[in-house]
C-alpha positions in Angstrom: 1.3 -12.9 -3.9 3.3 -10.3 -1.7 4.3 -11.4 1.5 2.6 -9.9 5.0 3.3 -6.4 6.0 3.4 -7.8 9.8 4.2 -11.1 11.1 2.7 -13.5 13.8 5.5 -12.1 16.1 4.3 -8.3 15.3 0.7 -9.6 16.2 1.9 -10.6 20.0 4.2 -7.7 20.0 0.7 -5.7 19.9 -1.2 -7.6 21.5 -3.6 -8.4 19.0 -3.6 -12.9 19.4 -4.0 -14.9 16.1 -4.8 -17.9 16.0 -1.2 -20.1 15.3 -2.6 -22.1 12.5 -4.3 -19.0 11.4 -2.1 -16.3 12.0 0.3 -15.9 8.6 -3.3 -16.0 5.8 -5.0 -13.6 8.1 -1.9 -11.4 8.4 -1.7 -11.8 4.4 -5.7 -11.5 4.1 -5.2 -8.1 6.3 -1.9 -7.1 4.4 -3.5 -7.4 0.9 -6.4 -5.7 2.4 -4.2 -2.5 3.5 -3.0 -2.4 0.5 -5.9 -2.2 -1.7 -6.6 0.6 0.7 -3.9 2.5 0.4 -3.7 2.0 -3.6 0.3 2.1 -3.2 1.4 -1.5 -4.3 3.4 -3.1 -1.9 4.1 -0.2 0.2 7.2 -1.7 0.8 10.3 -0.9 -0.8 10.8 -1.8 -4.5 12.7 -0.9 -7.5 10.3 -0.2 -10.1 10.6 0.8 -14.1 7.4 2.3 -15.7 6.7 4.1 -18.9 5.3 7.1 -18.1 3.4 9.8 -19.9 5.2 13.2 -20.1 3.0 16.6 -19.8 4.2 20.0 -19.4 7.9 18.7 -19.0 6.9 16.7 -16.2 6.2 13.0 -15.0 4.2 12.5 -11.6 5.6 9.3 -10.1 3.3 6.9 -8.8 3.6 4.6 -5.4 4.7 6.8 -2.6 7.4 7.6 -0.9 9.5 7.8 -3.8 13.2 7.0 -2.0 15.4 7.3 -5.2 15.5 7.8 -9.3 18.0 6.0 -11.1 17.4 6.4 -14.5 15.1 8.4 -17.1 15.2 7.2 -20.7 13.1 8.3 -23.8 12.2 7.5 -26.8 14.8 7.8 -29.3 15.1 6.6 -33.2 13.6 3.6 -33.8 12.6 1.4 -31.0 15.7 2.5 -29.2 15.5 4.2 -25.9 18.6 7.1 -24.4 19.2 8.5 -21.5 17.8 12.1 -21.1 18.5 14.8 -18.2 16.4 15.0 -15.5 15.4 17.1 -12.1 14.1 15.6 -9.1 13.0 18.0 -5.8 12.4 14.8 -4.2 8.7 14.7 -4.6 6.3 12.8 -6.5 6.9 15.2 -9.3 10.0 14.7 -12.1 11.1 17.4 -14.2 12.3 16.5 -17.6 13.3 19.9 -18.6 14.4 19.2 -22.7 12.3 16.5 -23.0 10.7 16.4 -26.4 8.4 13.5 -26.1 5.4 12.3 -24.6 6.6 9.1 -22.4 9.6 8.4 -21.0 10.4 5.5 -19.1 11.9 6.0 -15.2 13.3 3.5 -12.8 13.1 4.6 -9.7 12.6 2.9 -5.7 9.7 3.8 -3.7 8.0 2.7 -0.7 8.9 2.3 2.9 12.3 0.6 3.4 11.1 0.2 7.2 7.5 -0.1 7.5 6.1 2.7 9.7 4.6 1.5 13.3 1.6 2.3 12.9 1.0 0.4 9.6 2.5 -2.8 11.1 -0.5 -2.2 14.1 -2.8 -1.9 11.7 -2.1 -5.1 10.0 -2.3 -6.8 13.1 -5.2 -5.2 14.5 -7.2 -5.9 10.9 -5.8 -9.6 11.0 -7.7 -9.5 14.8 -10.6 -8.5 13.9 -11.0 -11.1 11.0 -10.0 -14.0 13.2 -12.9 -12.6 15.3 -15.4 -12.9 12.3 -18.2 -15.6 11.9 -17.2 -18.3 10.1 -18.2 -18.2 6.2 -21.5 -20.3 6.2 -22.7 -17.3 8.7 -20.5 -14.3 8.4 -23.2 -12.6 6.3 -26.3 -12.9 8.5 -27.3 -9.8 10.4 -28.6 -11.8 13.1 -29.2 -15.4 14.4 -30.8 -17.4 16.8 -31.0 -20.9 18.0 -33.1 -21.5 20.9 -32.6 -18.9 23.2 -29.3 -17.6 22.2 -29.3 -15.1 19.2 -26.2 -13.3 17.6 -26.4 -9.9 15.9 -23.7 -9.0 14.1 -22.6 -4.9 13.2 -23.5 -3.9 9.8 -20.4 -2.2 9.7 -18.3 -5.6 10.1 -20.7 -7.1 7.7 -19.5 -4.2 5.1 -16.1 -4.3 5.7 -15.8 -8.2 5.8 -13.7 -8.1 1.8 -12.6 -4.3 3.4 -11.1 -1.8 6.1 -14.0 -0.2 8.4 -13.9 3.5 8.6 -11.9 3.8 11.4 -8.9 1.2 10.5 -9.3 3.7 6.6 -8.6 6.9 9.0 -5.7 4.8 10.9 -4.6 4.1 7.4 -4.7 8.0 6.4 -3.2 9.1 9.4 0.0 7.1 8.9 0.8 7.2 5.2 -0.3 11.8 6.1 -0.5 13.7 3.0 1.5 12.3 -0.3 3.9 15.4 0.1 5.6 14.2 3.1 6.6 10.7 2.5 9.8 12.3 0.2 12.8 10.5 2.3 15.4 12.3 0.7 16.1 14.0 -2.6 18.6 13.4 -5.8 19.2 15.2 -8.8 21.3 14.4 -11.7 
């Protein structure tokens, strides 16, 4: 399990209490959340080698922002692997301009090395909003009523109870932006 994109310190830092006996599995509960959202893996930094396929001379990277490449190997006789020459723009895309084959394998880091602000806010504010939620016996019931109190509850928390509602998925878009922007700095060998 990864750890918590925010901690129980971030959470009072943004004014979003947790509960203290509560607070780390719902920040872990909201983390894992965000990132099934954001389909990025950790999000934070990490050193990663893949096997990739090759098309065109070319090998789109996934788990953005890609920080750094390290090292680009092939295929070569055998079961053996060798280093091959390679191009980075510092993008998603990597150029392998005499590449003959169709995988290579890349080791490269990619994520945030500092999580962005808004993300960690987001965390906090999702952890919130699930510490806010029924309990599980009635946190699918649309409404209830005993005597003369009743509770309704919003269809769209009921929906987003094992997800982000729509608004904490635009938060989400608006700080990752556009996959073309998250390059932090580029490297060539």
């Amino acid at each position: 399990m990864l750890p918590p994109l925010a901690t129980p310190a971030d959470a009072v830092a943004y004014d979003y209490p947790l509960p203290d006996a509560r607070a780390t599995g719902l920040l872990a509960r909201a983390s894992a959340r965000v990132r099934r959202a954001a389909g990025r893996g950790a999000l934070t930094a990490e050193t990663t080698v893949v096997m990739l396929p090759v098309s065109r001379g070319a090998v789109k990277l996934p788990g953005p922002p890609i920080l750094s490449i390290s090292r680009v190997r092939a295929p070569a006789e055998g079961e053996s692997m060798a280093d091959i020459p390679w191009e980075w723009p510092g993008e998603e895309t990597l150029y392998l301009p005499r590449c003959l084959t169709d995988r290579a394998e890349v080791t490269y880091r990619h994520g945030f090395e500092v999580l962005p602000d808004g993300l960690v806010e987001l965390v906090c504010q999702i952890a919130y909003r699930l510490s806010q939620q029924p309990s599980q016996g009635e946190g699918m019931l649309r409404t209830a009523a005993v005597d003369d109190a009743s509770f309704t509850y919003a269809s769209e928390q009921i929906a987003a109870a094992g997800d982000l509602m729509p608004g904490e998925l635009g938060a989400l878009k608006a700080v990752l932006g556009k996959p073309g922007v998250w390059m932090v700095r580029a490297r060539s060998r």
